[in-house]
DSSP file (Angstrom, degrees, kcal/mol; ACC not computed):
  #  RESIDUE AA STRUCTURE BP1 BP2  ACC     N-H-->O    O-->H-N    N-H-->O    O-->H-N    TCO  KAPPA ALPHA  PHI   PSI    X-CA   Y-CA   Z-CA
    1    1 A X     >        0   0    0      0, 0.0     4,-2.0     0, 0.0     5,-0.0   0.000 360.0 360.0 360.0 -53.3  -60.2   29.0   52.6
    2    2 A X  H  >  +     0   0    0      2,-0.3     4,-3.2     1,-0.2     5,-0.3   0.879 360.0  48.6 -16.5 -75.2  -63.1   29.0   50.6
    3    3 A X  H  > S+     0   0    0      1,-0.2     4,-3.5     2,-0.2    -1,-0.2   0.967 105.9  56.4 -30.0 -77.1  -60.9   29.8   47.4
    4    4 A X  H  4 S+     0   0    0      2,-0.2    -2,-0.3     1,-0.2    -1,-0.2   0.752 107.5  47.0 -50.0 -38.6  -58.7   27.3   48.1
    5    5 A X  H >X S+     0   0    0     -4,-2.0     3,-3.3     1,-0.2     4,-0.9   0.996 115.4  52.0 -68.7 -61.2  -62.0   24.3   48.2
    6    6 A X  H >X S+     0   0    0     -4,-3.2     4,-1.2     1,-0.3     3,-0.6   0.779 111.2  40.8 -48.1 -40.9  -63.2   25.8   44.9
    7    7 A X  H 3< S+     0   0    0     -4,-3.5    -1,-0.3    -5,-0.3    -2,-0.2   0.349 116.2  45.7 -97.7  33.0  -60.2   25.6   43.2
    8    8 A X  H <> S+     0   0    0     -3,-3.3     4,-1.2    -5,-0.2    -2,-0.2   0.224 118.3  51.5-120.0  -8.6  -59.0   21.9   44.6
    9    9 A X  H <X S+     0   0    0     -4,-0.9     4,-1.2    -3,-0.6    -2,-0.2   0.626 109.5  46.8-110.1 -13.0  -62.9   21.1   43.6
   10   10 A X  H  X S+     0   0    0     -4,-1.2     4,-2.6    -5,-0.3     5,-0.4   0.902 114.4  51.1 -76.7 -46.4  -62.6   22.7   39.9
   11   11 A X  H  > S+     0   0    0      1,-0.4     4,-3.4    -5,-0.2    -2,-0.1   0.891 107.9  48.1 -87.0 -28.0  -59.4   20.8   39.4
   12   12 A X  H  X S+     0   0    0     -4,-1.2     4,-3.1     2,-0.2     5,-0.5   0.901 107.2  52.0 -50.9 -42.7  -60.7   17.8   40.4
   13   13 A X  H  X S+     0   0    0     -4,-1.2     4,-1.2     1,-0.2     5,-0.2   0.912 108.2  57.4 -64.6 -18.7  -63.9   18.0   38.1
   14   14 A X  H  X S+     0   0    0     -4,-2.6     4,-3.2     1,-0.2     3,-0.4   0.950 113.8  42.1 -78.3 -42.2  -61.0   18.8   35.0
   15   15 A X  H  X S+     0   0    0     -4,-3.4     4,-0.8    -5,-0.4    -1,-0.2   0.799 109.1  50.9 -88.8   0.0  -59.4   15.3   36.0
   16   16 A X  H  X S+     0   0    0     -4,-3.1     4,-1.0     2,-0.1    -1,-0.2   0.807 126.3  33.9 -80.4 -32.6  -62.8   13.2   36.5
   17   17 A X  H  X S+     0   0    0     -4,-1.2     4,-0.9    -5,-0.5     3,-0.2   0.913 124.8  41.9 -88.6 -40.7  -63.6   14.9   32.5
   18   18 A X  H  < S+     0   0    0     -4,-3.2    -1,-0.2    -5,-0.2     4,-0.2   0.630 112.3  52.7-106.8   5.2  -60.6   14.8   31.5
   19   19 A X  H  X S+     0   0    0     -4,-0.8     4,-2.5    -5,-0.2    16,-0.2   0.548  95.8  70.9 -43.3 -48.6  -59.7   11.3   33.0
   20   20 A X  H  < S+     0   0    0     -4,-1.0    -2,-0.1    -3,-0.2    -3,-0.1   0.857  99.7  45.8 -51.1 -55.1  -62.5    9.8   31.4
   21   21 A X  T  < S+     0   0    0     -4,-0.9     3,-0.2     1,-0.2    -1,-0.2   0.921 113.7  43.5 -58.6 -39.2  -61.0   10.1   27.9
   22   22 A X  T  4 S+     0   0    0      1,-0.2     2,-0.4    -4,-0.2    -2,-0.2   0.895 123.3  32.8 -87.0 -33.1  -57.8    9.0   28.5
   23   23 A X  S  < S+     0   0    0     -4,-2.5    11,-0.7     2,-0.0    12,-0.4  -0.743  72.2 131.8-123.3  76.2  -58.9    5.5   31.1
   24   24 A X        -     0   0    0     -2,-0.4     2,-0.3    -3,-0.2     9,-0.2  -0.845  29.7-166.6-131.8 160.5  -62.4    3.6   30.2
   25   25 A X        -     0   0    0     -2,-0.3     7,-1.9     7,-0.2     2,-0.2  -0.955  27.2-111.3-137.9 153.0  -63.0    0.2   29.8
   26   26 A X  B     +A   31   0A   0     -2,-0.3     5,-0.2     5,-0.3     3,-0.0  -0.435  30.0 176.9 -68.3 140.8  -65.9   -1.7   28.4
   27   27 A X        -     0   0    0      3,-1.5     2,-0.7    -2,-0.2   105,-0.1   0.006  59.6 -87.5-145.6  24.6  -68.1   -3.9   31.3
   28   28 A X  S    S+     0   0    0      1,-0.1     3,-0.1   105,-0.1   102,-0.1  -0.514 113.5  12.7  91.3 -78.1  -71.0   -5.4   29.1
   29   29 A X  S    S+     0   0    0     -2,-0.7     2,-0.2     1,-0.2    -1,-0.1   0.050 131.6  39.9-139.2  39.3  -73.9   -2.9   28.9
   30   30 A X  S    S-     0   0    0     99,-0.1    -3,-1.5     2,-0.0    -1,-0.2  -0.921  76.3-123.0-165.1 163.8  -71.9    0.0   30.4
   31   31 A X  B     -A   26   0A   0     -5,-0.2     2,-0.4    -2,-0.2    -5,-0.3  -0.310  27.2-128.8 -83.7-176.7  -68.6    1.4   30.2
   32   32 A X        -     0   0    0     -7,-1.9     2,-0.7    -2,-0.2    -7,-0.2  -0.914  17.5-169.8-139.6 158.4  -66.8    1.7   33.1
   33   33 A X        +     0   0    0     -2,-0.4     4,-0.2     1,-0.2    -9,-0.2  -0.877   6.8 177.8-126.0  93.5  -65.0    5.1   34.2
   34   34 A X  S >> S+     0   0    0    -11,-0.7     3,-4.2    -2,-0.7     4,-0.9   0.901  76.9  64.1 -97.8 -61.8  -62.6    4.1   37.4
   35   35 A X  H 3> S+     0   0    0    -12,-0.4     4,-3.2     1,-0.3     5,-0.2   0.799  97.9  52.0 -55.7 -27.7  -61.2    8.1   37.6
   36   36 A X  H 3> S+     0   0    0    -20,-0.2     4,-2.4     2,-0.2    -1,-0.3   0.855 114.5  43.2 -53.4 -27.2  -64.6    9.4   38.5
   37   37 A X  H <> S+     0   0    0     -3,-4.2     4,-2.2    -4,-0.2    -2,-0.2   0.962 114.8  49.4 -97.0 -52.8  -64.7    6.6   41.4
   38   38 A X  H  X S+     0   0    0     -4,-0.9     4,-1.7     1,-0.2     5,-0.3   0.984 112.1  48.9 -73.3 -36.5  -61.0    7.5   42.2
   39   39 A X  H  X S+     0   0    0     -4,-3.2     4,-4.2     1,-0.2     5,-0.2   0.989 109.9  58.2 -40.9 -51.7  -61.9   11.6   42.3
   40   40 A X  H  X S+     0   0    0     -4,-2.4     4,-1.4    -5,-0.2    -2,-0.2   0.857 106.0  41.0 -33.9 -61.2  -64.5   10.6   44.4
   41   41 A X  H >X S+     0   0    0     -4,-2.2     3,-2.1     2,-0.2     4,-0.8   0.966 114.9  50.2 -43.0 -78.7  -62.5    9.0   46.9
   42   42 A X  H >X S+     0   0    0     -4,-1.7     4,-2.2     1,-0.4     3,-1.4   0.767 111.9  47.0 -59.5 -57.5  -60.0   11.5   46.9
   43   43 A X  H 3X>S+     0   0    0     -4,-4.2     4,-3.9    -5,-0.3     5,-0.9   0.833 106.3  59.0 -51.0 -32.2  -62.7   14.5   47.3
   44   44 A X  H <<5S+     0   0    0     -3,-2.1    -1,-0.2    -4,-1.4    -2,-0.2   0.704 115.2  37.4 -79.3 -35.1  -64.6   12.7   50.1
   45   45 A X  H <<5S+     0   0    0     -3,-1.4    -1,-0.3    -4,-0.8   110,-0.3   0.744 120.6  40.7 -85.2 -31.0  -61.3   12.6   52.1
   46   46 A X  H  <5S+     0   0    0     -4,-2.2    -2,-0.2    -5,-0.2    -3,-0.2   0.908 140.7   4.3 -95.2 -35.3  -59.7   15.9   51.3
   47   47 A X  T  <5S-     0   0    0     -4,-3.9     4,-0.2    -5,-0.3    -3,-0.2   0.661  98.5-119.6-128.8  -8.0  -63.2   17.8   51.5
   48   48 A X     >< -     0   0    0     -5,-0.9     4,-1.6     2,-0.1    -1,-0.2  -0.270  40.8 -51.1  94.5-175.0  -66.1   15.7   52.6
   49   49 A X  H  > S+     0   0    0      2,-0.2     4,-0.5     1,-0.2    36,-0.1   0.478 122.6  56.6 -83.6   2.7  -69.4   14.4   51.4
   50   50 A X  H >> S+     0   0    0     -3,-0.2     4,-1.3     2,-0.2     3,-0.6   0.927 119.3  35.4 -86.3 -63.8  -71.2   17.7   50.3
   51   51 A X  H 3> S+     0   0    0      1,-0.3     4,-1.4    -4,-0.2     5,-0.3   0.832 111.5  57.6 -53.6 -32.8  -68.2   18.4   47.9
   52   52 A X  H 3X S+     0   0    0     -4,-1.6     4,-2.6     1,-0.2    -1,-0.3   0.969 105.9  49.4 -66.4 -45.6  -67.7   15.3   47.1
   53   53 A X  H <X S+     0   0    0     -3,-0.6     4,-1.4    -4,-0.5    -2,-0.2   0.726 115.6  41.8 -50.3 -34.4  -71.3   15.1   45.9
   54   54 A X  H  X S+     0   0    0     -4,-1.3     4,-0.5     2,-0.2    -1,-0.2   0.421 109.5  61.5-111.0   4.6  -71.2   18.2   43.7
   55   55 A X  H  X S+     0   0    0     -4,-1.4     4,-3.5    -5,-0.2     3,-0.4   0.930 109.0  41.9 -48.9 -75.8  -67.6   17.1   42.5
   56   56 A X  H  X S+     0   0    0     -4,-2.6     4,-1.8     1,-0.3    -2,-0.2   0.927 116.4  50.3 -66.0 -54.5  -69.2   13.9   41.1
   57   57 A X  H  X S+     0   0    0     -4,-1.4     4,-1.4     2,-0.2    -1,-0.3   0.861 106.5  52.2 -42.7 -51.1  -72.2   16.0   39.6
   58   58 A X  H  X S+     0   0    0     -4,-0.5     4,-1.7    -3,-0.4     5,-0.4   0.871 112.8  44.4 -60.3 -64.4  -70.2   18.6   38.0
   59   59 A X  H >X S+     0   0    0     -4,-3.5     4,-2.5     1,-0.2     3,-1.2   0.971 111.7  54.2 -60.4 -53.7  -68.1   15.9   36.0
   60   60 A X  H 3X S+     0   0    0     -4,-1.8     4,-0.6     1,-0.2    14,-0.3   0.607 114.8  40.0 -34.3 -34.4  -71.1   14.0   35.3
   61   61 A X  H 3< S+     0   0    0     -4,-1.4     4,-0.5    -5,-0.2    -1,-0.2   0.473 113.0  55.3 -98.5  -0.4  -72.7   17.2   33.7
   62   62 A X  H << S+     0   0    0     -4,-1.7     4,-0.5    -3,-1.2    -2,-0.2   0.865 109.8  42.8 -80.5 -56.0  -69.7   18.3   32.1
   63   63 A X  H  X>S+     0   0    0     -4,-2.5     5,-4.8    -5,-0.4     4,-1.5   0.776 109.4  57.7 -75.4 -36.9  -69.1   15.1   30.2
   64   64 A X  T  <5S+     0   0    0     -4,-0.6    -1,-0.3    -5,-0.2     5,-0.2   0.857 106.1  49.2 -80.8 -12.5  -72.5   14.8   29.2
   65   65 A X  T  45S+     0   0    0     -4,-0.5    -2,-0.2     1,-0.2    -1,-0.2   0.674 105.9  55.1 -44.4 -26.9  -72.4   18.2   27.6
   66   66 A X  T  45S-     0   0    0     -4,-0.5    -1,-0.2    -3,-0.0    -2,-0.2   0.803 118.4-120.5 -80.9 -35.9  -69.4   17.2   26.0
   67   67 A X  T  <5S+     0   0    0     -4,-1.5    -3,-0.2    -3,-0.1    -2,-0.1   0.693  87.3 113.6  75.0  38.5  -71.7   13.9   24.5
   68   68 A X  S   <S+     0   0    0     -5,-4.8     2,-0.3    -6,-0.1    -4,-0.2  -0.016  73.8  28.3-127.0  43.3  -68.9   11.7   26.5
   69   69 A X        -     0   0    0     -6,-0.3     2,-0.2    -5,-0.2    -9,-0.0  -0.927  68.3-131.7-163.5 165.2  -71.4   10.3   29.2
   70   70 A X    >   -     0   0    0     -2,-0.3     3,-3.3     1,-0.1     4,-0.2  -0.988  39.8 -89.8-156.4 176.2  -74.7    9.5   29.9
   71   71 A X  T >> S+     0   0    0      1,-0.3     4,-0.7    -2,-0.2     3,-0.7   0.764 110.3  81.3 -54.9 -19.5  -77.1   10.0   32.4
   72   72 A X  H 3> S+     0   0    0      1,-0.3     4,-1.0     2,-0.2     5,-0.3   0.727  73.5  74.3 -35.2 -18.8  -76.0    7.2   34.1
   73   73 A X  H <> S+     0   0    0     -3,-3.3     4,-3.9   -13,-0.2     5,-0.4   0.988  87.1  64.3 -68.6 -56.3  -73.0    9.0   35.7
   74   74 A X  H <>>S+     0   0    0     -3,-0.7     4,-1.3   -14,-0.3     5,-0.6   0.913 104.6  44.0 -54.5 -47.3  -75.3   11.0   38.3
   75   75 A X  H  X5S+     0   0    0     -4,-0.7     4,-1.5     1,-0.2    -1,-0.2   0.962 123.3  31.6 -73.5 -46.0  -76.5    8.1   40.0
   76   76 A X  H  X5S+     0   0    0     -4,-1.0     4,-1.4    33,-0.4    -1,-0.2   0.746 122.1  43.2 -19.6 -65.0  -73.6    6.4   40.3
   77   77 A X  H  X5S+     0   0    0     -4,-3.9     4,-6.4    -5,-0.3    28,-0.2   0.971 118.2  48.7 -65.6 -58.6  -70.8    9.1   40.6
   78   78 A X  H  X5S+     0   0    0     -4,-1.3     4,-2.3    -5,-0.4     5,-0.3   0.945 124.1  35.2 -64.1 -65.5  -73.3   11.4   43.3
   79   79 A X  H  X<S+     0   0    0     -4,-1.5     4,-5.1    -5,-0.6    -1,-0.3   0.739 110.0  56.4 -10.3 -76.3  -73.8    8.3   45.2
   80   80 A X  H  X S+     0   0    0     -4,-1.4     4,-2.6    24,-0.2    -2,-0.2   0.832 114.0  45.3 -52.5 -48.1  -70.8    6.7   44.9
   81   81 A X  H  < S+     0   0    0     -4,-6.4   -28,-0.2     2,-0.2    -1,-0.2   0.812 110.2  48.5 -91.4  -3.9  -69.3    9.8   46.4
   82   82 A X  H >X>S+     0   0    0     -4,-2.3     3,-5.4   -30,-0.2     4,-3.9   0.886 111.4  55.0 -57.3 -67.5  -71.9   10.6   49.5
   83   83 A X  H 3X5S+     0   0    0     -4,-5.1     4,-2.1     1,-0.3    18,-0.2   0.808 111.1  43.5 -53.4 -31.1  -71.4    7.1   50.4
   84   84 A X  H 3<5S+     0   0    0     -4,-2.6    -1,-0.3    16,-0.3    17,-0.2   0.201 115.7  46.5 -96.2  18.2  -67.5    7.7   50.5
   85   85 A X  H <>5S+     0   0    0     -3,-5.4     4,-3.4    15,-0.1     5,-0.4   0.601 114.3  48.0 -98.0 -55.9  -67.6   10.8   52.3
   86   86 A X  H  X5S+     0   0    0     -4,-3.9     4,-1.1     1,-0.2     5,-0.3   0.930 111.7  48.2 -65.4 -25.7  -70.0    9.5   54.8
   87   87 A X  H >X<S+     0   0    0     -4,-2.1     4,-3.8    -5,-0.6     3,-1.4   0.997 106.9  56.6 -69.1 -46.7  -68.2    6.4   55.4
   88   88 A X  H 3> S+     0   0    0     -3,-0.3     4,-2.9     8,-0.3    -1,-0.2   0.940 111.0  45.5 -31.6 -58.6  -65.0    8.3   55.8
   89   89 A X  H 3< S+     0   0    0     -4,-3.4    -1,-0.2     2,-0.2    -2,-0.2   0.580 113.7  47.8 -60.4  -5.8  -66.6   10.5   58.7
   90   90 A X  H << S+     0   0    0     -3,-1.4    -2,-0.2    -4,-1.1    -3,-0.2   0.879 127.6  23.8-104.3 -51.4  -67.9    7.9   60.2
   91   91 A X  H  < S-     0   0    0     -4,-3.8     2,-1.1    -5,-0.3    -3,-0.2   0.425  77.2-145.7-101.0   1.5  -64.9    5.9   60.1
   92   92 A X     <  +     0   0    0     -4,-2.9    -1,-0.2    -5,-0.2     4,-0.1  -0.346  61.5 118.3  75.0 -43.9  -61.9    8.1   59.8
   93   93 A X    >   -     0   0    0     -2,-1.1     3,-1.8    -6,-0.1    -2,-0.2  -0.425  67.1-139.9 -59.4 127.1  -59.9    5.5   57.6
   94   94 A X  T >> S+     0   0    0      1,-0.2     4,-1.9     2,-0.2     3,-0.7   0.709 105.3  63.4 -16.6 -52.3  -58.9    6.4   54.0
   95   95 A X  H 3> S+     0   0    0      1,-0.3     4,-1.7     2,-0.2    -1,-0.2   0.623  97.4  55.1 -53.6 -24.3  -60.0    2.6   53.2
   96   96 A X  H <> S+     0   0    0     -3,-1.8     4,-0.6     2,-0.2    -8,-0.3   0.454  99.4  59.6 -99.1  15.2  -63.7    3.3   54.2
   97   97 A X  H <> S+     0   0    0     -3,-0.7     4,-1.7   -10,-0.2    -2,-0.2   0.782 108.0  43.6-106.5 -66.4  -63.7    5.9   51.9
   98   98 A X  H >X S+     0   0    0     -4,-1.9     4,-2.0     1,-0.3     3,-0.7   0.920 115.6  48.1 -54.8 -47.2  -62.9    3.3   49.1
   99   99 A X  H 3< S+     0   0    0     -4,-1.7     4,-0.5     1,-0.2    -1,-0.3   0.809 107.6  54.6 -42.0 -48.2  -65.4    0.9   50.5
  100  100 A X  H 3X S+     0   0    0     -4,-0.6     4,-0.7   -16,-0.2   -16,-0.3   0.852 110.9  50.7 -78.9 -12.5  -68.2    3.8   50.8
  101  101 A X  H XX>S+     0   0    0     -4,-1.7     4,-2.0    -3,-0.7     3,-1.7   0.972 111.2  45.7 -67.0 -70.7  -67.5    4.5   46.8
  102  102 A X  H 3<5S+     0   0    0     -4,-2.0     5,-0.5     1,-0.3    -1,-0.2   0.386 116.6  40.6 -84.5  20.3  -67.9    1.1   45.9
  103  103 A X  H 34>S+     0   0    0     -4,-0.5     5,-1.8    -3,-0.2    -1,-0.3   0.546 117.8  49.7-108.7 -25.2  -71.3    0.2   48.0
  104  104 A X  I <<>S+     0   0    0     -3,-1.7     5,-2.0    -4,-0.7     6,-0.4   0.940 126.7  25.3 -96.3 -58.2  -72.9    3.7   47.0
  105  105 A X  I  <>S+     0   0    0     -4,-2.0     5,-0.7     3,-0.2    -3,-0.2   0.939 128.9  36.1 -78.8 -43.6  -71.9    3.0   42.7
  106  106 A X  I   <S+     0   0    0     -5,-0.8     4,-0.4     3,-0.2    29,-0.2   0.938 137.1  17.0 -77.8 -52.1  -71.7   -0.4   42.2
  107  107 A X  I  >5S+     0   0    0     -5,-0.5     4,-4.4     3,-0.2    -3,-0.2   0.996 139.5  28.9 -51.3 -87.1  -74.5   -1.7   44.6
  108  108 A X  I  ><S+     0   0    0     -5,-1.8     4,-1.0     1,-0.3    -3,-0.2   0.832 127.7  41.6 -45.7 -54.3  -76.7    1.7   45.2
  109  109 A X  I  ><S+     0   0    0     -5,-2.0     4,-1.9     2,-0.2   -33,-0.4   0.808 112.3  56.7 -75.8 -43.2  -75.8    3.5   41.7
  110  110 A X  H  4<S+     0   0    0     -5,-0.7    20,-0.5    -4,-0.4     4,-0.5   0.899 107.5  43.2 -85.9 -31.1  -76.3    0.4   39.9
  111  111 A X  H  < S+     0   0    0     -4,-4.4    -1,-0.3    -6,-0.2     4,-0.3   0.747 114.5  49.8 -84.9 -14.0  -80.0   -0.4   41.0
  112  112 A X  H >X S+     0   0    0     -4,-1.0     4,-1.3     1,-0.1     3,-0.6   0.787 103.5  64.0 -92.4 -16.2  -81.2    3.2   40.6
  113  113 A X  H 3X S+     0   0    0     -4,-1.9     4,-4.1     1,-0.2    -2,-0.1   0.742  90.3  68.2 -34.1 -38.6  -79.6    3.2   37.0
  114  114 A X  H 3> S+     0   0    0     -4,-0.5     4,-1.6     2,-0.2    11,-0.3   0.766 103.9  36.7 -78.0 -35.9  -81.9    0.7   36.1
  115  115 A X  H <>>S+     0   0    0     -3,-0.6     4,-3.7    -4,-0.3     5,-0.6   0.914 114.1  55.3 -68.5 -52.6  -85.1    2.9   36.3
  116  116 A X  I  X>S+     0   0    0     -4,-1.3     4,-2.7     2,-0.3     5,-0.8   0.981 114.8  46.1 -50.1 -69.6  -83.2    6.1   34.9
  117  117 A X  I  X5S+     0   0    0     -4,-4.1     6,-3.5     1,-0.2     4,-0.9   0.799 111.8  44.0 -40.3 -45.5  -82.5    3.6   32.0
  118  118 A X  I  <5S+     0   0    0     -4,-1.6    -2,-0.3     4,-0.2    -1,-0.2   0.876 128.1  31.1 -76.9 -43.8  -85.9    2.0   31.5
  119  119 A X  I  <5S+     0   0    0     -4,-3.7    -3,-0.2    -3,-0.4    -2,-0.2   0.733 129.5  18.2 -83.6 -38.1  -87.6    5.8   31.7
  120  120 A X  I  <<S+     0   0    0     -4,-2.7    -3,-0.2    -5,-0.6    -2,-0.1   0.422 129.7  40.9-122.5  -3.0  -85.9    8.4   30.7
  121  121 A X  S  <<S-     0   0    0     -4,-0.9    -3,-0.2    -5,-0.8    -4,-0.2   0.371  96.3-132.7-123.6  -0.5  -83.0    6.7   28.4
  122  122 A X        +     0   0    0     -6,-0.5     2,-0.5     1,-0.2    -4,-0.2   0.705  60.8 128.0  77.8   3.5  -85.4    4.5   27.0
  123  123 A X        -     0   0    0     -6,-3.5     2,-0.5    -7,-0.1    -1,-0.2  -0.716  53.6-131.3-107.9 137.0  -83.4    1.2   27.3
  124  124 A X        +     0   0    0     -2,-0.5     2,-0.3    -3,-0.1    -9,-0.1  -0.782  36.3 164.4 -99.3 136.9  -84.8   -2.0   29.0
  125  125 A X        -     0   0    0     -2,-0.5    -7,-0.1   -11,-0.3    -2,-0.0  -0.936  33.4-116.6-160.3 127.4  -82.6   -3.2   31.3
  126  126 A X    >   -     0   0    0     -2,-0.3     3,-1.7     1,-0.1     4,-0.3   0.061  37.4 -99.4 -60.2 157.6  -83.0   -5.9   34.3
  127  127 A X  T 3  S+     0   0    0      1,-0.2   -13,-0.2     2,-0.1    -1,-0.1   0.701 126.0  33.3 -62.7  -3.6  -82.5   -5.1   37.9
  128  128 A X  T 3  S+     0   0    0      2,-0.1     4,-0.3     1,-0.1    -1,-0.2   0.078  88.5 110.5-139.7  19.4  -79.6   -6.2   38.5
  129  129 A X  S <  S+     0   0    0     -3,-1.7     3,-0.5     1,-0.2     4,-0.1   0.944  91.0  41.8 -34.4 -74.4  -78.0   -5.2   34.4
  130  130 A X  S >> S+     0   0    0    -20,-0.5     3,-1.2    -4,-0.3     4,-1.1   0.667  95.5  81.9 -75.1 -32.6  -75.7   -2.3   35.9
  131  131 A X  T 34 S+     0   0    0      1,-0.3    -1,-0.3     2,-0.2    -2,-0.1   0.278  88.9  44.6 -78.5 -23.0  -74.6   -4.0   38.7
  132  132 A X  T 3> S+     0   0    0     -3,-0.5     4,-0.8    -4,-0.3    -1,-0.3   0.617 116.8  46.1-104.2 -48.5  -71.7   -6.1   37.3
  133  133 A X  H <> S+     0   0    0     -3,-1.2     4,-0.7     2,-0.2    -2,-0.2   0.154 118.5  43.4-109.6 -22.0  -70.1   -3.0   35.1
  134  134 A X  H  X S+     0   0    0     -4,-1.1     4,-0.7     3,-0.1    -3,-0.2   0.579 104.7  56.6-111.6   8.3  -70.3   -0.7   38.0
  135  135 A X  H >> S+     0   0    0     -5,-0.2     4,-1.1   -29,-0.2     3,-0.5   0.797 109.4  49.0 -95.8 -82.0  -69.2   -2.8   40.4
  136  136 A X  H 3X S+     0   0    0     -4,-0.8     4,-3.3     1,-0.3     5,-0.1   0.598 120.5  37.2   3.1 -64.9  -65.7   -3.3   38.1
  137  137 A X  H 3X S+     0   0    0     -4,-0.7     4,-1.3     2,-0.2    -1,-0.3   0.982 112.3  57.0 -66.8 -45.4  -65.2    0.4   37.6
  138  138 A X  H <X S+     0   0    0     -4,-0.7     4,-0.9    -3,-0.5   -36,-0.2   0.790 116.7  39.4 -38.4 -49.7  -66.5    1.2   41.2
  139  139 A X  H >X S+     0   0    0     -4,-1.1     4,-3.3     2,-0.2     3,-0.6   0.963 116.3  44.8 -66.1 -64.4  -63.6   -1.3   42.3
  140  140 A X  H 3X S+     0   0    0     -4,-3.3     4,-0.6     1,-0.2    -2,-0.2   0.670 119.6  47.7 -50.3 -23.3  -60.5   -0.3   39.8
  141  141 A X  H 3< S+     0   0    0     -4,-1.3     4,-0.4     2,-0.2    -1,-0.2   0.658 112.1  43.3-107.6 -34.3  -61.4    3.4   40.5
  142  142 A X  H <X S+     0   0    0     -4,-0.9     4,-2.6    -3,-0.6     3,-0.2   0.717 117.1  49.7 -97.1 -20.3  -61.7    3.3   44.2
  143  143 A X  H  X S+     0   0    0     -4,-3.3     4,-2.6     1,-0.2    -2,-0.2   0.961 107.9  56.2 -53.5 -51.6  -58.4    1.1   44.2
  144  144 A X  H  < S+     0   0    0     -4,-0.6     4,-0.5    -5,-0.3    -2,-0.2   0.398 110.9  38.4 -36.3 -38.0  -57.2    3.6   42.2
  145  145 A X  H  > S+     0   0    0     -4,-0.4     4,-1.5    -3,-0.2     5,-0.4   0.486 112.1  60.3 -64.5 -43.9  -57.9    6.7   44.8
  146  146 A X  H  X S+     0   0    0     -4,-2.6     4,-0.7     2,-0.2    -2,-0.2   0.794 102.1  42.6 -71.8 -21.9  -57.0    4.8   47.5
  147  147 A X  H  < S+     0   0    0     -4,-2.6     4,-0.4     1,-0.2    -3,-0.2   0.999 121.5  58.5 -68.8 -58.6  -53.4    4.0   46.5
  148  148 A X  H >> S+     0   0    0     -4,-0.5     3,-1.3     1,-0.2     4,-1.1   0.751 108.9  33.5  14.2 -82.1  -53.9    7.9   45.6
  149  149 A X  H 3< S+     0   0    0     -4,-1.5     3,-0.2     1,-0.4    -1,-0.2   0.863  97.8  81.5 -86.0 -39.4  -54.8    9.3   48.6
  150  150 A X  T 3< S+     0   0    0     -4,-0.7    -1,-0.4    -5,-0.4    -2,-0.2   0.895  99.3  43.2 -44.1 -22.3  -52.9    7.2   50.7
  151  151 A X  T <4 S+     0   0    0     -3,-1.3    -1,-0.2    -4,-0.4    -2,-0.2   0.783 101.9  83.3 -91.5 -39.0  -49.9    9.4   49.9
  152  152 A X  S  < S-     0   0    0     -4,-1.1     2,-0.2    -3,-0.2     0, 0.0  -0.348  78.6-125.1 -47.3 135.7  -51.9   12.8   50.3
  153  153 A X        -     0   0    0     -2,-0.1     2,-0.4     1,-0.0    -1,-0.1  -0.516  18.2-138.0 -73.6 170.4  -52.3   14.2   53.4
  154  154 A X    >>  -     0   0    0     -2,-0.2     4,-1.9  -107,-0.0     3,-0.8  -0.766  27.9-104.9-124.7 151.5  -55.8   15.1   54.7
  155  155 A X  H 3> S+     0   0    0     -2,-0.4     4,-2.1  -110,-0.3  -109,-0.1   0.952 120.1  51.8 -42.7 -37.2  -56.5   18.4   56.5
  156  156 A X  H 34 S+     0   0    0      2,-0.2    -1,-0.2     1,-0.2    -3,-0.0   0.619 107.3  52.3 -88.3 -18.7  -56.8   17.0   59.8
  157  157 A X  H <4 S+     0   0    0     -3,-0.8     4,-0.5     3,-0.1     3,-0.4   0.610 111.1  51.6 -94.8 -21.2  -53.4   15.3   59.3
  158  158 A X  H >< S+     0   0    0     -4,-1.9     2,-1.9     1,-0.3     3,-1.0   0.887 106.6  53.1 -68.9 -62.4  -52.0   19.1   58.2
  159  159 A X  T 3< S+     0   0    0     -4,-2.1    -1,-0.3     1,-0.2    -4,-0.0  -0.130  94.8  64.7 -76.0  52.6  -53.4   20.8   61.4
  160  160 A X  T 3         0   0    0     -2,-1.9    -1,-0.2    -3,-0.4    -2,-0.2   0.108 360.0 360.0-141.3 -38.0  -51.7   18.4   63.8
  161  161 A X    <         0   0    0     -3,-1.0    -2,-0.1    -4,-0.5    -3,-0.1   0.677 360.0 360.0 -42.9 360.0  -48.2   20.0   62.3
């Protein structure tokens, strides 16, 4: 079993990197990534919020290796996907999943950006700068997972066979 998480959690992190390229839009003073927010979802359901977390991390450090990110992805993505594992567990619906994505990155992600930015990337930016541009992707991306996933079975829906 073990195998099986690692390599549904590799294959995800090649389509949050390799997603990225192919689907971005511009949101003012960030781009906006919607296939990291729909991996998110989708890991949060299929494997929960510890994978989900090191899902989002792993694309985030991947991409910025690449110099097709910035740091901005960890707070955002790691967030965005806790918050849409935990909300899943707590609430069993596929829909809370999308909902915990877009509270942990647009909301959560987008006000702790703001520091990361002003400190460590060296850009001044107001509290509530990210908030607008991550909310956008946060939304398109978690729509985007949920129409996804909705089609997917989940584990729990597998062991009932």
């Amino acid at each position: 079993m073990k195998t099986k998480k690692l390599t549904l959690m590799a294959i995800l992190v090649a389509i949050g990197v390799l997603g990225a390229q192919f689907l971005w839009f511009p949101t003012g003073v960030a781009r906006a990534f919607p296939v990291q927010h729909a991996v998110n979802v989708i890991t949060a359901v299929l494997l929960g919020p510890g994978p989900a977390v090191v899902v989002a991390f792993l694309i985030g450090l991947v991409r910025n290796m690449l110099g097709l990110g910035s740091l901005l992805a960890f707070p955002g993505g790691m967030l965005g996907a806790l918050f849409a594992g935990l909300f899943y567990r707590f609430f069993r619906r596929k829909g809370a999943a999308a909902i915990g994505e877009m509270i942990g990155t647009g909301v959560l992600g987008s006000l702790l950006s703001v520091p990361i930015a002003n400190l460590i990337m060296g850009q001044k930016a107001g509290a509530l700068a990210f908030v607008p541009g991550f909310l956008a992707s946060s939304f398109t991306g978690s729509l985007l997972g949920w129409l996804i996933i909705r089609r997917l079975k989940t584990p729990q829906q597998r062991q009932k066979k």
